[in-house]
C-alpha positions, 0 to 999 in steps of 0.5 A, spaced: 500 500 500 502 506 498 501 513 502 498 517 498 491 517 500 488 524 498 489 529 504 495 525 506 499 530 502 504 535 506 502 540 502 495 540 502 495 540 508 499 543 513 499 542 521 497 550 524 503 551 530 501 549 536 501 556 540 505 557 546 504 553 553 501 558 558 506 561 563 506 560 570 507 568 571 502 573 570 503 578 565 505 585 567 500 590 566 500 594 561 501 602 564 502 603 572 498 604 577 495 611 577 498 616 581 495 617 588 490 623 588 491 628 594 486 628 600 481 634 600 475 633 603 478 637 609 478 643 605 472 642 600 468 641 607 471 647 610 470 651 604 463 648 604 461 650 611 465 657 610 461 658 605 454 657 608 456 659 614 457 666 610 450 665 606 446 664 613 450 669 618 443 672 619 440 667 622 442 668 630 447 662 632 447 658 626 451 662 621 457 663 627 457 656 628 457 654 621 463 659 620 467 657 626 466 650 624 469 651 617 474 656 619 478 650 624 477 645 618 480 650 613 486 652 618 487 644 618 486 643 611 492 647 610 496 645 616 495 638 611 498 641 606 491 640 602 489 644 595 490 651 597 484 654 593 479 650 597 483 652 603 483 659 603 476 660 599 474 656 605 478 661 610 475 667 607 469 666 608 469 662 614 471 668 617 467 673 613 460 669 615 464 669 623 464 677 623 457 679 619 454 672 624 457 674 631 455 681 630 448 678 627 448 673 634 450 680 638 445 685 636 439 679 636 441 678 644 441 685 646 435 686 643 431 681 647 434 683 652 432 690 652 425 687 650 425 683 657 428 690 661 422 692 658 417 688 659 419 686 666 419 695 668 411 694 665 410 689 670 413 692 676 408 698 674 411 703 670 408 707 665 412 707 660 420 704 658 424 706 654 427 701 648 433 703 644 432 711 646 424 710 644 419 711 649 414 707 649 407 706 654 406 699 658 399 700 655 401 698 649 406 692 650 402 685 651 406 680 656 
């Protein structure tokens, strides 16, 4: 018998190469690993609540504690050498909202209390008070 049977020639019919064993080691990646992003939630926070404690310094207590708060994590943002910008913007504001909510909160607590000398001499029997360099009658004050 002979070997040529049809299919059998070796130019009709080449063997595909056998492809490579698989390596017990993993490839090595492609690009390196992305750079560590620096840390700024202190100074987004900060510049957060400087900033709404700027809006809100006409509310009496809020606007001062918001800025206070946004004012100290500003300060440690900076310390931490976070991203200046934020920092700062959340510095400025902080003590902007600060001054504008302290002499909101100080202006509101002498008035009340003006209004409570006030009430207490009608109650004791005066006539008429004086409130903030006005003179007003006991008549008219409802307590």
């Amino acid at each position: 018998m002979s070997d040529t049977q049809p299919g059998n020639e070796p130019s009709s019919n080449p063997v595909p190469p056998m492809p490579p064993a698989p390596s017990a080691q993993p490839a090595a990646p492609a690009y390196g690993a992305a750079p560590a992003q620096p840390k700024k939630a202190l100074a987004i926070t900060g510049m957060a609540l400087g900033i709404a404690g700027l809006v809100l310094s006409w509310v009496p207590f809020l606007g001062v504690g918001l800025a206070l708060v946004g004012l100290v994590l500003s300060i440690i943002a900076l310390v931490k050498k976070q991203p200046k910008a934020f920092s700062i913007t959340g510095l400025v504001t902080s003590i902007v909202g600060l001054i504008i909510g302290a002499i909101v909160t100080i202006t509101v607590i002498w008035a009340l209390g003006a209004g409570v000398d006030a009430v207490q001499q009608c109650m004791n029997g005066a006539e008429f008070v004086e409130i903030a360099g006005q003179t007003v009658s006991c008549s008219d004050v409802n307590y």
